[in-house]
C-alpha positions as CSV (number, residue, x, y, z in Angstrom):
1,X,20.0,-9.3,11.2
2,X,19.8,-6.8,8.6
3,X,16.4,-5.0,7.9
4,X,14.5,-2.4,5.6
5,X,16.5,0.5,6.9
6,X,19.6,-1.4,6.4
7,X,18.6,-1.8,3.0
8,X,17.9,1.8,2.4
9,X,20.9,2.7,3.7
10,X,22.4,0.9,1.0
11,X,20.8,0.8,-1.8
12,X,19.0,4.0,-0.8
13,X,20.8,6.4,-3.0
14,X,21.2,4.0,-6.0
15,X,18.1,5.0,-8.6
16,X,16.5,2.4,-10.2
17,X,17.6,3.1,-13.8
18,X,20.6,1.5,-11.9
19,X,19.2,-1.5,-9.9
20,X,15.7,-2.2,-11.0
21,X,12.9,-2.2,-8.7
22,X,12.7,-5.8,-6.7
23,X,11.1,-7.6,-3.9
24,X,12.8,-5.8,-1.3
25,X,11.3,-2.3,-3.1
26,X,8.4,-3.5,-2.6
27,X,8.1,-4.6,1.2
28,X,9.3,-1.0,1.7
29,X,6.4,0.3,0.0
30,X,4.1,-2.2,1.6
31,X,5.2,-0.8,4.7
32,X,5.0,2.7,4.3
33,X,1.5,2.1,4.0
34,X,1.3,2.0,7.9
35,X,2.5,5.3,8.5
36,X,0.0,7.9,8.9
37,X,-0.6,9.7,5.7
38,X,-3.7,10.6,6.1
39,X,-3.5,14.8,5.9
40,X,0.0,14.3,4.2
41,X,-0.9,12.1,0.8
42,X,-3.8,14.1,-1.4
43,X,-7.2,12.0,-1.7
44,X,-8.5,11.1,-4.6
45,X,-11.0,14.1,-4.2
46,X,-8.1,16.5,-3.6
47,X,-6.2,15.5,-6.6
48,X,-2.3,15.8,-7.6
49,X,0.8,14.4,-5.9
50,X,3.5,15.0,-3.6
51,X,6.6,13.7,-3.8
52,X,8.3,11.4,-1.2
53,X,10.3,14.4,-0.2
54,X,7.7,16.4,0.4
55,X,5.1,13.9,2.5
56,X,7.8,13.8,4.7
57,X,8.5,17.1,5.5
58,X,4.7,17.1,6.0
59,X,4.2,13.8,7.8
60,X,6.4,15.7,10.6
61,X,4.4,18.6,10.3
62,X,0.9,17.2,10.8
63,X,2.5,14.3,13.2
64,X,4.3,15.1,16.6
65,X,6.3,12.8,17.9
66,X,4.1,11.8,20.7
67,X,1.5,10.8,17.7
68,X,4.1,9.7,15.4
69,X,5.8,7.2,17.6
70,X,2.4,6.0,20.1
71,X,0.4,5.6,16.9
72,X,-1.0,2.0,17.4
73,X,-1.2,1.1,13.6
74,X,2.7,0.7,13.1
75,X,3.9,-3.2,12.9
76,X,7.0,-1.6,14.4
77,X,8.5,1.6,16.1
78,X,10.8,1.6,13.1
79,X,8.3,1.6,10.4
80,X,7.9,5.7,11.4
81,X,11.3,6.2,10.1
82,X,10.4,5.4,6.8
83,X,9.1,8.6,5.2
84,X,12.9,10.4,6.4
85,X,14.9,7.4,4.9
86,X,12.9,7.2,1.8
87,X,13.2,11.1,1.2
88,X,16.7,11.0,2.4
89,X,18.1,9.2,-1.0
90,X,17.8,9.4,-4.9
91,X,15.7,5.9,-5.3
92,X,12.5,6.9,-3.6
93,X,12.5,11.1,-3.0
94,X,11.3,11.9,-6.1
95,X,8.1,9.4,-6.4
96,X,5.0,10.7,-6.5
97,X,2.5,10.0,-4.0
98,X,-1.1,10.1,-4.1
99,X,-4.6,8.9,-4.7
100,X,-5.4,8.6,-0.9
101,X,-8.2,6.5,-0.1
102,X,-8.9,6.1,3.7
103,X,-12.3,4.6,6.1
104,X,-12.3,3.7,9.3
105,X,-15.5,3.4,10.3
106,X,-17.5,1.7,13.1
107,X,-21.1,1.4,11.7
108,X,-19.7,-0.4,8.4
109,X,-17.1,-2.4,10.3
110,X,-14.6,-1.3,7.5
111,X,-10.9,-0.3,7.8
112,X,-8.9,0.5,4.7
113,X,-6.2,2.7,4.0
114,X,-4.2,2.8,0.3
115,X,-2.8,5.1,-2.0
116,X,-0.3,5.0,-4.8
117,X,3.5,5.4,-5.4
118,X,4.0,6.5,-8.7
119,X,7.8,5.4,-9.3
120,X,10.7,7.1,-11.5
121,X,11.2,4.2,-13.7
122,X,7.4,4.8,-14.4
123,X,5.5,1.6,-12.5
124,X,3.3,2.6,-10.2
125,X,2.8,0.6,-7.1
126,X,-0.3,1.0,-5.2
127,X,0.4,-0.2,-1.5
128,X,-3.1,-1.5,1.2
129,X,-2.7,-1.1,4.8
130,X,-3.0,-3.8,7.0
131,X,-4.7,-4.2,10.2
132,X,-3.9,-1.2,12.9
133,X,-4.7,-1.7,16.4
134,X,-8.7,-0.6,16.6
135,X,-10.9,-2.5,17.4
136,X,-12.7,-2.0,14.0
137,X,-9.8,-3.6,11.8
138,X,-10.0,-6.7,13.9
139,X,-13.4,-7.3,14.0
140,X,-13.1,-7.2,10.0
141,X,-9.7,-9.9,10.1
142,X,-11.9,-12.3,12.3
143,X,-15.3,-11.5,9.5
144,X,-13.0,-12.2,6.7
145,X,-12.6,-15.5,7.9
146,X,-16.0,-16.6,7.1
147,X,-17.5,-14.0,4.8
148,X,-16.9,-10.8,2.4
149,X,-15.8,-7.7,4.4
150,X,-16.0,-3.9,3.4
151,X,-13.2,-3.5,2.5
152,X,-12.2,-6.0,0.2
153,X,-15.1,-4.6,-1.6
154,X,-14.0,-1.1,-1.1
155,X,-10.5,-2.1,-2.5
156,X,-12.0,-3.8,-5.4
157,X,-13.8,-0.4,-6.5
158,X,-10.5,1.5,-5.4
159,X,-8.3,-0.6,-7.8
160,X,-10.5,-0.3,-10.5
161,X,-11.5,3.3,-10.2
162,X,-8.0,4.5,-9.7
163,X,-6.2,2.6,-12.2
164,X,-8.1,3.1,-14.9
165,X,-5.8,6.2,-16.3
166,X,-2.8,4.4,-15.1
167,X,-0.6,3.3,-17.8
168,X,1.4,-0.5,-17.1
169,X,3.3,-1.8,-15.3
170,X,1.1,-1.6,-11.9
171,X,2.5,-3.5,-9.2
172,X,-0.6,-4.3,-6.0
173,X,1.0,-5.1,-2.7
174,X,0.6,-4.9,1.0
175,X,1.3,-6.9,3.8
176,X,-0.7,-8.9,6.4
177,X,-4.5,-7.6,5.8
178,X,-3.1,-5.2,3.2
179,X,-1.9,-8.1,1.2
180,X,-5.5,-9.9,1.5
181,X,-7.1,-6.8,-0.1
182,X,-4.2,-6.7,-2.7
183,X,-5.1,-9.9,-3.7
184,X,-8.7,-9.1,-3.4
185,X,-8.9,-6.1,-5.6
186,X,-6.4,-7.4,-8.0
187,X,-8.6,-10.6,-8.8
188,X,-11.6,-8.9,-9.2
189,X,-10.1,-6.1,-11.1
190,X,-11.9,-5.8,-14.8
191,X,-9.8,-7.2,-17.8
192,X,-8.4,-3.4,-18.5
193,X,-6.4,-3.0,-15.0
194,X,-5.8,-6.5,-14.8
195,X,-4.0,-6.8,-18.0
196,X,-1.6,-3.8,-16.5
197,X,-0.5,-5.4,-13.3
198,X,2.3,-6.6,-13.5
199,X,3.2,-7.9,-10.1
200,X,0.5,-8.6,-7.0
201,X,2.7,-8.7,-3.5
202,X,0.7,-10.4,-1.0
203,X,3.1,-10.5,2.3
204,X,1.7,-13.0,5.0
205,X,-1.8,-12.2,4.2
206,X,-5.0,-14.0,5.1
207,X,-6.5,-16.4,2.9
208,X,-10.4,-16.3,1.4
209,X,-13.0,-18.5,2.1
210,X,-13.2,-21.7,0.1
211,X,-14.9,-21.4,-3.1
212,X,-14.1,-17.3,-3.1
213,X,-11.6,-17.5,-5.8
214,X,-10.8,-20.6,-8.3
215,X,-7.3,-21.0,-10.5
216,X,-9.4,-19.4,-13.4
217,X,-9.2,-16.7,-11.3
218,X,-5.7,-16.2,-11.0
219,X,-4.9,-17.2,-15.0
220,X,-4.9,-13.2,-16.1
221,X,-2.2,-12.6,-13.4
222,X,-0.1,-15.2,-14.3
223,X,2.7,-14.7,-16.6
């Protein structure tokens, strides 16, 4: 069965002036939110952008393999390969990455990675980590399940805060936990980010608590 890397190495090279951005796009860049940027993708303090191209080169600089490939954050062994095949062809090594937001911490019970992917067609998708493996990020996946965690708050402000000088079309995505705080942070956004996204990717995420979120909710991202 074919996968993302099968899809890079097809479509890889192709830019998207030629094939426009689509769903497929997008689980790659939900996914490459698991790898571990932190050190490699500025913060939001640090300021500026690197391209894809160059977080690579960095991501095996900070990483060694032993870390790269025993990190327990990864869905799958594969999803390390990412950086190298996205920098590898014209559709993704020239996007800009930056923004870096990232918490784990025990005395909050909050884990929450994101950052954004500015694009050459000029969208900007802005990707959420799921759960890794501590023991932090699941304590907040079973919490979610009867009250507001950290960091959905946390991605609320993020979105909102960090979008604010970005011009439309955003896309929000992430998969699993990532895609719950997606969701999260796109519904609470205020009018002026909301009216830019275009697109919210929520990939097998969690749902909220009943009464969290009505259809009113969801009218300003619909259409």
């Amino acid at each position: 069965m074919a996968d993302i890397l099968d899809y890079l190495d097809w479509y890889g090279d192709v830019p998207l002036e030629a094939v426009p951005f689509n769903e497929v796009d997008n689980v790659v860049l939900a996914q490459l939110s698991y790898c571990a940027l932190e050190g490699v993708v500025p913060t939001i303090a640090e300021g500026g952008t690197v391209t894809m191209a160059e977080a690579a080169e960095r991501f095996l600089e900070v990483n060694g393999k032993e870390q790269i490939y025993g990190w327990a954050g990864v869905v799958s062994p594969l999803t390390v390969l990412l950086p190298q095949r996205l920098a590898a062809g014209r559709r993704f090594r020239d996007a800009r990455l930056g923004r870096l937001h990232a918490r784990l911490d025990a005395r909050s019970g909050e884990q929450l990675c994101v950052f954004h992917v500015g694009l050459s067609d000029g969208s900007t998708y802005v990707t959420f980590r799921g759960t890794d493996d501590t023991v932090v990020g699941w304590r907040e996946d079973f919490e979610m399940t009867y009250d507001v965690v950290p960091s959905q708050t946390d991605a609320a402000t993020y979105l909102d805060v960090t979008c604010k000088d970005v011009p439309a079309p955003i896309m929000v995505g992430g998969h699993s936990k990532g895609g719950n705080l997606a969701e999260y942070a796109a519904l609470t956004a205020t009018p002026a980010v909301q009216d830019r996204i275009a697109h919210l990717y929520n990939h097998d995420g969690p749902g909220f608590m009943p009464g969290t979120f009505s259809a009113a909710d969801y009218a300003p991202l619909v259409g």
